[in-house]
C-alpha angles and dihedrals in degrees: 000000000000121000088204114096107218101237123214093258105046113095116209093272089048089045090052095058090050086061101052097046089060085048087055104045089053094048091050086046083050093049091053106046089059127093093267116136104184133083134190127220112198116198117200114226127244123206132218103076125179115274082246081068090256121136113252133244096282084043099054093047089058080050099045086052097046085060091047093051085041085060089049095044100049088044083073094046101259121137111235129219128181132218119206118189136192152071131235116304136167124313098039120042097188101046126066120220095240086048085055096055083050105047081045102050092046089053085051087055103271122144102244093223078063089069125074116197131204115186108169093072123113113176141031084260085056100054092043087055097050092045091055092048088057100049084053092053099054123036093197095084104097093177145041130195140169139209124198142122120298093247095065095055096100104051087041100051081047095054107044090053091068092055095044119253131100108206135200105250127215103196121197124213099204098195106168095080144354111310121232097230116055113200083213090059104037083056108040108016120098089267093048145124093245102073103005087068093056083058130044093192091059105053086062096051089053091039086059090038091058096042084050092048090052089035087060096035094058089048100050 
């Protein structure tokens, strides 16, 4: 029997994901209350890098942020791992994105078999779904957390609520020049939260659309 109470203004789909955000939020509490000691910390990628293969300025941020969670974290005794996502995009045609947070992170002092990387991504959807697949496969993982842009927080909440997790999320506010996520535009565009989230299938279909639009930009 449901714990969610079905309000006036809630249709069935609405309803649904009701449902499944309190599922989630009892099988994270769940998660967390085993004898699990490690978390992971999944950073979403950011193109464009430099053409040397480094991450650029609104990368780096969402990296400079994952090292300071990891201190956090380990300050609590958990044992971090990283997730890097991401294939080649624009602006460097022989590094991928998730190489780039490696190579980053190592050269920040971490130990490179800390970070797991996952190349063949090509969207925020991408790296939601990844990050999901590898807290299922290994029960150690006690935590999960996320860092992205702050205009991403509402599809990935969203998301990963559907697939059953409800992460700790690190948003960034990238100020020096115009971010690449707008909250505006991951809520109400035609890839949005809005409508994709009344709709599995759809999210899919846009998911697709998104990895075919990168794969054609970074082989033009």
């Amino acid at each position: 029997m449901t714990e969610v109470v079905k309000q006036d203004w809630m249709d069935d789909d609405i309803y649904e994901l009701a449902n499944g955000e309190e599922k989630a939020r009892k099988s994270t509490k769940a998660r967390g209350e085993g004898s699990g000691k490690k978390a992971l910390v999944a950073i979403k990628a950011q193109h464009p890098l430099t053409p040397e293969g480094n991450p650029g300025a609104e990368y780096e941020a969402r990296l400079e942020r994952a090292l300071r969670v990891k201190n956090e974290l380990e300050a609590e005794g958990l044992q971090v791992v990283f997730m890097t996502t991401g294939g080649i995009h624009q602006g460097c045609d022989t590094t991928t994105l998730a190489e780039a947070g490696k190579n980053w992170l190592v050269s920040h002092g971490v130990p490179a078999e800390s970070v797991v990387t996952r190349p063949v991504v090509y969207s925020g959807n991408d790296e939601d779904l990844q990050a999901a697949e590898l807290m299922r496969s290994d029960e150690n993982f006690k935590e999960l957390h996320v860092v992205m842009s702050v205009g991403q927080c509402f599809r990935t909440i969203l998301l990963y609520d559907l697939l059953g997790w409800q992460p700790t999320l690190h948003p960034i506010t990238f100020l020096e020049e115009k971010p690449h996520h707008s909250a505006v535009c991951e809520m109400w565009g035609p890839w949005g939260a809005h409508d994709a989230f009344r709709n599995v299938n759809q999210i899919g279909e846009e998911t697709n659309k998104i990895r075919c639009r990168h794969i054609e930009e970074a082989n033009r």
